[in-house]
Z-matrix of the N, CA and C atoms (Angstrom, degrees):
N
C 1 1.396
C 2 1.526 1 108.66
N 3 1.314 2 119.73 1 107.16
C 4 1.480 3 116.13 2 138.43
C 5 1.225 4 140.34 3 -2.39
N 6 1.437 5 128.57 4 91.67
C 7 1.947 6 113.84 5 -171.80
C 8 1.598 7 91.38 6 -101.29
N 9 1.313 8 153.41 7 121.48
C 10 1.021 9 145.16 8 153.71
C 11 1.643 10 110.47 9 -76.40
N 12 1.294 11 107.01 10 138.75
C 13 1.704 12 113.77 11 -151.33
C 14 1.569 13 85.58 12 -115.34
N 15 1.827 14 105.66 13 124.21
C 16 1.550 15 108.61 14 -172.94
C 17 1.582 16 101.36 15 -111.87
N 18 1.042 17 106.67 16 123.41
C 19 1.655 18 107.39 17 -173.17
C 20 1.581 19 101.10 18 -103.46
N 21 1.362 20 104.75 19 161.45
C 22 1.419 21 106.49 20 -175.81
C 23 1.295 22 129.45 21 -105.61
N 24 1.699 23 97.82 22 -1.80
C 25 1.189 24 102.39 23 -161.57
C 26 1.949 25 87.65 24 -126.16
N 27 1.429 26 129.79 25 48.50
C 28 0.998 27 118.91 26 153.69
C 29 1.568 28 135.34 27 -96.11
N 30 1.833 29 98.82 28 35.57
C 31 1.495 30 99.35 29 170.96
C 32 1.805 31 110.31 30 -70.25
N 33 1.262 32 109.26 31 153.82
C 34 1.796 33 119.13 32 168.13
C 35 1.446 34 88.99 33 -42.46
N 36 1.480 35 106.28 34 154.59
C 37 1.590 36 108.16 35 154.17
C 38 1.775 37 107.52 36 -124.46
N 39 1.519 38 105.05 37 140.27
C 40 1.292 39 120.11 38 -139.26
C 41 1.237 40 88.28 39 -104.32
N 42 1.365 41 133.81 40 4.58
C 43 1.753 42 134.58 41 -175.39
C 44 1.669 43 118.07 42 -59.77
N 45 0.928 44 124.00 43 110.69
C 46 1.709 45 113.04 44 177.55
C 47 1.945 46 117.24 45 -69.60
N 48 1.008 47 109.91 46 144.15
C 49 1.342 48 122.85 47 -154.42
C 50 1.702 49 87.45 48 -89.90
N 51 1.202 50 112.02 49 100.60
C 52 1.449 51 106.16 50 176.65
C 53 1.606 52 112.46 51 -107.17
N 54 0.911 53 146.59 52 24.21
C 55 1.458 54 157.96 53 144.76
C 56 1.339 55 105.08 54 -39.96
N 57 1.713 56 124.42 55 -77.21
C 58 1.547 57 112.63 56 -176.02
C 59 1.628 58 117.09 57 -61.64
N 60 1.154 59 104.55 58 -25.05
C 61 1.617 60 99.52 59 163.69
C 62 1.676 61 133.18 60 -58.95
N 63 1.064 62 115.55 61 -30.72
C 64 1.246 63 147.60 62 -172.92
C 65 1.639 64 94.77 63 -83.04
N 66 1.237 65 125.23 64 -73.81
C 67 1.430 66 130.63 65 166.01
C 68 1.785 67 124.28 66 -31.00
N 69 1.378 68 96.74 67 -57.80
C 70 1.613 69 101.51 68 170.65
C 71 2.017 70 102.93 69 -60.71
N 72 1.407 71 125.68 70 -62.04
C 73 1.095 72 109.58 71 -159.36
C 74 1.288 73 115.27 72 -68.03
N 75 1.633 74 117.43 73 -14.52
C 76 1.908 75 116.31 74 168.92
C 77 1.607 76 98.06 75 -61.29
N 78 1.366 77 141.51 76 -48.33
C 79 1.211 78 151.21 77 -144.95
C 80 0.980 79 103.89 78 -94.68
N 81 1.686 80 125.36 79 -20.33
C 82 1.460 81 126.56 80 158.48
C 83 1.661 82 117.60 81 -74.18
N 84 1.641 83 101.02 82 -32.04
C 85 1.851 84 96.57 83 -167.64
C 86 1.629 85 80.32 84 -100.91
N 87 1.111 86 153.56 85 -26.05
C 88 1.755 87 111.25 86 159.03
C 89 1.349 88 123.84 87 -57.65
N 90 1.577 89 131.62 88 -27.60
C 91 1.173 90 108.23 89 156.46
C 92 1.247 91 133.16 90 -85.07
N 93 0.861 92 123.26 91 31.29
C 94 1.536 93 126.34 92 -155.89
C 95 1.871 94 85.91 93 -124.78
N 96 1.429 95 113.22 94 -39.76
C 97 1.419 96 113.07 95 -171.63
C 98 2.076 97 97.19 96 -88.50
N 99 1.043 98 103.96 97 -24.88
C 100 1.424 99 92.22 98 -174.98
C 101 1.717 100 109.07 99 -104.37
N 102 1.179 101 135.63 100 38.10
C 103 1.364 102 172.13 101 77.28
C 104 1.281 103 129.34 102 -13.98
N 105 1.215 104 109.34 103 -67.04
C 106 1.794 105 107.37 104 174.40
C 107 1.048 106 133.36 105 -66.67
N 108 1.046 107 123.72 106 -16.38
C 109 1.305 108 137.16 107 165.20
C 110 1.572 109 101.17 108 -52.35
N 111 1.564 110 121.94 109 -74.81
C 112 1.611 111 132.42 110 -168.54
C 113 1.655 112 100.18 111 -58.77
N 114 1.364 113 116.89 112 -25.98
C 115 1.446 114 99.68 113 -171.53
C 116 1.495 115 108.91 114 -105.69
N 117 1.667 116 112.61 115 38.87
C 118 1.767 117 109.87 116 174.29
C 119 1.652 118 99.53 117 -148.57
N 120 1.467 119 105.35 118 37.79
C 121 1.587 120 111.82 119 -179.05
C 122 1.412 121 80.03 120 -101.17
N 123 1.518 122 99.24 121 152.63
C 124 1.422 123 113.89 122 157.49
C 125 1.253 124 121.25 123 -117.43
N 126 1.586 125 129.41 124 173.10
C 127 1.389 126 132.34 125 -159.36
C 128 1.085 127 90.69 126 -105.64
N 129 0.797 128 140.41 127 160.83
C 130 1.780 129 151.52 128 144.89
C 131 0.809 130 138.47 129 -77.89
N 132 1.475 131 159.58 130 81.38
C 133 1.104 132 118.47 131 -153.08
C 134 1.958 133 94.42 132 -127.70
N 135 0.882 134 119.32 133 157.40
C 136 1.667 135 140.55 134 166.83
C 137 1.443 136 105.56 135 -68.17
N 138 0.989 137 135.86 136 73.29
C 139 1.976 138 130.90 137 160.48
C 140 1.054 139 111.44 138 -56.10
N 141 1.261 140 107.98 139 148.57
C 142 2.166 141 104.19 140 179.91
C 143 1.357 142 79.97 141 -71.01
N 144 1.265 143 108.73 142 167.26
C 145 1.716 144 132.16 143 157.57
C 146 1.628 145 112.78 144 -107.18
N 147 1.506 146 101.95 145 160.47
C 148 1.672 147 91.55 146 -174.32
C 149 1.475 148 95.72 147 -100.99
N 150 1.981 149 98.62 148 147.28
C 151 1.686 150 97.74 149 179.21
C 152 1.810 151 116.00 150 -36.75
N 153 1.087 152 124.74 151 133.38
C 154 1.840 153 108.39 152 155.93
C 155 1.115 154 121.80 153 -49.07
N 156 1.564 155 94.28 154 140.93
C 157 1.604 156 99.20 155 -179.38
C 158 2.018 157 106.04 156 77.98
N 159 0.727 158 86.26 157 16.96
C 160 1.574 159 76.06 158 -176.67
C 161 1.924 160 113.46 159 -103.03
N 162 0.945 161 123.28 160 147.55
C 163 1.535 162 89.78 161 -166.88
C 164 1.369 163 114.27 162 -111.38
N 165 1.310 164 124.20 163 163.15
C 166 1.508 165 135.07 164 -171.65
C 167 1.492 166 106.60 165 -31.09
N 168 1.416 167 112.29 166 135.57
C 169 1.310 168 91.63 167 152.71
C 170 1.760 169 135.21 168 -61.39
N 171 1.179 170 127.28 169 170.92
C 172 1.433 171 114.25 170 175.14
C 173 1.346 172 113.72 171 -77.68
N 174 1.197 173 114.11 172 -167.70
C 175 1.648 174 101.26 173 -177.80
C 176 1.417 175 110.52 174 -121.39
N 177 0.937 176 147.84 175 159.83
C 178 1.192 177 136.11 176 -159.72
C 179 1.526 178 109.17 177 -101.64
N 180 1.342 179 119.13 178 158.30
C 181 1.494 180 142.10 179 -165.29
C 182 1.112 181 105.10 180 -74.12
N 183 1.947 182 115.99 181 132.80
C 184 1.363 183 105.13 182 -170.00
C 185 1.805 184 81.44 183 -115.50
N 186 1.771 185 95.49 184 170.84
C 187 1.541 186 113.03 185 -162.66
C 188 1.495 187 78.91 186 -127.88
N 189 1.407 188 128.29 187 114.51
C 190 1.577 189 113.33 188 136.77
C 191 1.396 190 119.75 189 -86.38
N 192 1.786 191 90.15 190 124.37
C 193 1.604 192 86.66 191 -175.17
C 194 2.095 193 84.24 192 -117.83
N 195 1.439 194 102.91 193 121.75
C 196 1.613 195 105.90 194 151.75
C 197 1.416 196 120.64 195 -97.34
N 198 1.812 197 104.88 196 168.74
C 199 1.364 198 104.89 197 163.76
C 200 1.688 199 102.23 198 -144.24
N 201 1.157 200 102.74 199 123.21
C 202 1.736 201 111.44 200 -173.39
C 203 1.596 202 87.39 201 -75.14
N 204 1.615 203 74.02 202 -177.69
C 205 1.795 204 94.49 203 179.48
C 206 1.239 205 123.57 204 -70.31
N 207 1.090 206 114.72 205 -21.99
C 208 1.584 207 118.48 206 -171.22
C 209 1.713 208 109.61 207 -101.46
N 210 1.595 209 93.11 208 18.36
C 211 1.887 210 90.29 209 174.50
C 212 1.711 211 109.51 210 98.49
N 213 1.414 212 109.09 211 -29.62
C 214 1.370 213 114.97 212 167.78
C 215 1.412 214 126.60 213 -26.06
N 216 1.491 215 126.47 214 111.59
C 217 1.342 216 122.14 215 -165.98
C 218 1.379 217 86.04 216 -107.87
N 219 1.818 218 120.67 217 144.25
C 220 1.322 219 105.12 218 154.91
C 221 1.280 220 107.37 219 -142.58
N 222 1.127 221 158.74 220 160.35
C 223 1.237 222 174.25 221 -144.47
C 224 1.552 223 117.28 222 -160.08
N 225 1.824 224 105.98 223 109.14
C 226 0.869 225 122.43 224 -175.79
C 227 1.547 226 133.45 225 37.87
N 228 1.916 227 102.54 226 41.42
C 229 1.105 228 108.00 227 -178.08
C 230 1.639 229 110.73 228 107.57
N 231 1.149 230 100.43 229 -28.62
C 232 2.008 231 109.98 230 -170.90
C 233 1.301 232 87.48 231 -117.94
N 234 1.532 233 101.24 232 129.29
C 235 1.494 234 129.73 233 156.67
C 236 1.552 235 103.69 234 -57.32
N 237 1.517 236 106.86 235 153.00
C 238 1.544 237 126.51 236 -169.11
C 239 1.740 238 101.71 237 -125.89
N 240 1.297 239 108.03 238 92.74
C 241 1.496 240 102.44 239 165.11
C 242 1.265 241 123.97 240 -30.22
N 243 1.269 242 130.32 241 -94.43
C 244 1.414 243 141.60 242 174.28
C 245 1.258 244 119.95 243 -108.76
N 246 1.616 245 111.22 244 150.25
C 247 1.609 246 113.00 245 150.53
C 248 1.037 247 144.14 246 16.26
N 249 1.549 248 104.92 247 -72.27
C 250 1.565 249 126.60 248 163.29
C 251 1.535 250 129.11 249 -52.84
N 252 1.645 251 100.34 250 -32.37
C 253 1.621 252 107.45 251 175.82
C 254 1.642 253 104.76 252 -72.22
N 255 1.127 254 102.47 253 -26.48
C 256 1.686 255 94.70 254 -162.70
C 257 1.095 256 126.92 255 -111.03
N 258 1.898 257 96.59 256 -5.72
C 259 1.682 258 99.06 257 153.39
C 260 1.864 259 111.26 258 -78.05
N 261 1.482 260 107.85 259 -34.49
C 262 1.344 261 91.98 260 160.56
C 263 1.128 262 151.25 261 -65.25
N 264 1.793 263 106.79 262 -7.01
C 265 1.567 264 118.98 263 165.34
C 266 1.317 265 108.00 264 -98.33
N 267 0.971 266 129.94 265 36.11
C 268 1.781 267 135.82 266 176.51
C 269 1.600 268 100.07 267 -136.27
N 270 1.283 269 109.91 268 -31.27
C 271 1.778 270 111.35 269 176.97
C 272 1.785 271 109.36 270 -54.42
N 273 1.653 272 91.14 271 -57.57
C 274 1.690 273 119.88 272 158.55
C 275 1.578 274 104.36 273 -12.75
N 276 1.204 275 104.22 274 -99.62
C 277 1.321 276 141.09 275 -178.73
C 278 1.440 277 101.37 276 -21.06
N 279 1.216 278 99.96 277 -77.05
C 280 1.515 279 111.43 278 -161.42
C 281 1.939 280 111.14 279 -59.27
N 282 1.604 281 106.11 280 -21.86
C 283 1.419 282 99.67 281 174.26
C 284 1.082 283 108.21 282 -80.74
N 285 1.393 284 133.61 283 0.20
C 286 1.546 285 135.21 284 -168.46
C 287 1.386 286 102.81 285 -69.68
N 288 1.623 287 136.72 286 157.06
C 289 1.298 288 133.19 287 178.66
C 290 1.249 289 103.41 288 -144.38
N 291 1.144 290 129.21 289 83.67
C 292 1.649 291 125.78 290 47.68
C 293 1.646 292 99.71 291 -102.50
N 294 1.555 293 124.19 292 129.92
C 295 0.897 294 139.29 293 149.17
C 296 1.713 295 118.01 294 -13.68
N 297 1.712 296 118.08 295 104.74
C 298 1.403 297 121.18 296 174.93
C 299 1.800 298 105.26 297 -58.97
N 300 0.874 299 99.71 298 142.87
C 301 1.695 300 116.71 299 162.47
C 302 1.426 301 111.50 300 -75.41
N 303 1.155 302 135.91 301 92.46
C 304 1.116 303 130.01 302 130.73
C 305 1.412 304 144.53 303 -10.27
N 306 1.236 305 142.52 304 78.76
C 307 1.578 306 155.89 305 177.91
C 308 1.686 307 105.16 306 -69.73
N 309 1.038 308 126.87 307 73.23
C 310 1.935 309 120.38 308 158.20
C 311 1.218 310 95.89 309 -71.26
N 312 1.412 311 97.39 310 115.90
C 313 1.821 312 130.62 311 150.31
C 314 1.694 313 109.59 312 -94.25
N 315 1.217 314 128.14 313 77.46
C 316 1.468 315 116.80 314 162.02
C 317 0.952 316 117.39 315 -78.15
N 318 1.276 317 136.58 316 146.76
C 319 1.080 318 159.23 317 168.35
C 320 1.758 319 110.09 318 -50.94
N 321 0.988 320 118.35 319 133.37
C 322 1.863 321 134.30 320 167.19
C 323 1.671 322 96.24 321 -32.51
N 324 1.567 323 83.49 322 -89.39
C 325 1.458 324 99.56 323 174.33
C 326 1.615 325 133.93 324 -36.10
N 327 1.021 326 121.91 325 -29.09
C 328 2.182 327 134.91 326 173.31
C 329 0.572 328 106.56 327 -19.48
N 330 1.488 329 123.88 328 145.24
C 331 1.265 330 117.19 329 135.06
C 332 1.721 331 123.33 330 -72.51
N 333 1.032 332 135.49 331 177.26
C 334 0.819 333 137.52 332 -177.56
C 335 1.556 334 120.16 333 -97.27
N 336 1.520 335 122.76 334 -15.19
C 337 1.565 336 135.42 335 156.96
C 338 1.707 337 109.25 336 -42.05
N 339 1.483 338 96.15 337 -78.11
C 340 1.785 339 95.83 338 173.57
C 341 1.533 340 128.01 339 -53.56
N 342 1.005 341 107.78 340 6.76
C 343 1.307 342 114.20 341 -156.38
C 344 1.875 343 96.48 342 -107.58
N 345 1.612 344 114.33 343 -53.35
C 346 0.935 345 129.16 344 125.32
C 347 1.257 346 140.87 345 22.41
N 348 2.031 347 102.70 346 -100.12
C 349 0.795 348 111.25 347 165.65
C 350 1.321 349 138.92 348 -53.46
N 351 1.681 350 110.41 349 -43.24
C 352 1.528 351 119.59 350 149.97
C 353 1.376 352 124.36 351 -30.76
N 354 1.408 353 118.69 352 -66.50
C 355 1.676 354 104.39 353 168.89
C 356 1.483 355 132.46 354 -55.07
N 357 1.428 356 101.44 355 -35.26
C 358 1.784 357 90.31 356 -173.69
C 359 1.479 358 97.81 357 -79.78
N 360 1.142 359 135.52 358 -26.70
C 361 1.497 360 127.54 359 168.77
C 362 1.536 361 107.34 360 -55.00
N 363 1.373 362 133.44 361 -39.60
C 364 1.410 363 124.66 362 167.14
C 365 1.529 364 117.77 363 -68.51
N 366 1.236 365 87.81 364 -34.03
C 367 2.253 366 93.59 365 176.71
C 368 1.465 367 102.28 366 -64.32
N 369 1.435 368 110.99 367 -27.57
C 370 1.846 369 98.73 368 -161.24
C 371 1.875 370 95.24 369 -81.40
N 372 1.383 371 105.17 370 -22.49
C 373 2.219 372 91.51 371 -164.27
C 374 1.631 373 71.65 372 -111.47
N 375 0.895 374 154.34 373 89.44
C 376 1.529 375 165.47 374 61.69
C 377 1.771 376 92.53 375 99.01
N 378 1.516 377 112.94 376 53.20
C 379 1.270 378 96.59 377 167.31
C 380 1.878 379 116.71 378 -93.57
N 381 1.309 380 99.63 379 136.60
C 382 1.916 381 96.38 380 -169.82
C 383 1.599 382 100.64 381 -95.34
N 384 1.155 383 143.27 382 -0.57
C 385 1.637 384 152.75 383 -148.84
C 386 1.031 385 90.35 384 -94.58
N 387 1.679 386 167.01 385 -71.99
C 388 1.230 387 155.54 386 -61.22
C 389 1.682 388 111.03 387 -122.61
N 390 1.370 389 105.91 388 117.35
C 391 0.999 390 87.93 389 137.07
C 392 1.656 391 121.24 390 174.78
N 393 1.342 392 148.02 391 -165.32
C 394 1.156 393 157.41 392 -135.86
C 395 1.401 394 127.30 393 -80.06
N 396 1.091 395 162.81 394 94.64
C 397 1.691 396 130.23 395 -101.65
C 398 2.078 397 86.51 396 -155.19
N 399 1.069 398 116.39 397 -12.51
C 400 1.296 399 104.00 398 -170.81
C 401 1.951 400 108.00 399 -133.23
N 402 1.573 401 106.00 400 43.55
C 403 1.437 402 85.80 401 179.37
C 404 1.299 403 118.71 402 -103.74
N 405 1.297 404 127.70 403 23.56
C 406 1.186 405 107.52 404 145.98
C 407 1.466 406 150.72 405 -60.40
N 408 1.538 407 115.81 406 -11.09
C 409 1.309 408 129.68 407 168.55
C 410 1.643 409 110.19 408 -81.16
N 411 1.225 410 114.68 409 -18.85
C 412 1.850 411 125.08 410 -178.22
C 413 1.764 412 96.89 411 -70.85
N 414 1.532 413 111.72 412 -13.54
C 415 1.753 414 115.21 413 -178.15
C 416 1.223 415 97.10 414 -68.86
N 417 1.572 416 120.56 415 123.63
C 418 1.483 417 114.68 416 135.19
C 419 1.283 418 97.13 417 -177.86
């Protein structure tokens, strides 16, 4: 005769096997500790120093150049008729030695054409100084 043996305790058991978990995160904090070390070296490097006594350089010449909303170019306070004026005041500029810094103030309101046009007219006479001076009001 057959006894079929009824146990009581053959529910699934629903326990998660946390051993390989435990394994990966030791294998994460040894590398993690044998890592930090290489990533808090610093480089060294030798900078020239300036002779003593020698004095600052000056600082270089700033250009406010805006552009209102309506396309309005102005330069340092003076409106810029055309194109032509203001690639010739960037020709200026750019032969200057040490190179003026450039300040673009656009306007909120701009379009973005004049705005544009202003840069690639500085990209074309090779000015490297430039750049954007009011964007915190562009936040919102």
């Amino acid at each position: 005769m057959a006894t079929t043996l009824i146990h009581s305790d053959t529910q699934p058991v629903c326990d998660m096997n946390t051993t390989p978990l435990i394994d990966v995160m030791l294998v994460l904090l040894i590398m993690f500790i044998i890592t930090l070390p290489i990533m808090t070296h610093a480089v060294k490097l030798d900078m020239p120093r300036p002779p003593p006594g020698a004095p600052p350089p000056p600082p270089p010449e700033v250009v406010d150049l805006e552009v209102d909303f309506d396309g309005t170019v102005v330069w340092n306070g003076r409106a810029v008729p055309n194109t032509g004026v203001l690639e010739s005041y960037l020709r200026a500029a750019a032969a200057k030695v040490p190179q003026p810094e450039i300040h673009l103030r656009p306007d909120a309101r701009a379009k973005y054409g004049p705005v544009a046009v202003v840069l690639a007219a500085a990209q074309r006479n090779h000015l490297r100084k430039i750049g954007f001076v009011n964007t915190p009001q562009f936040r919102d």
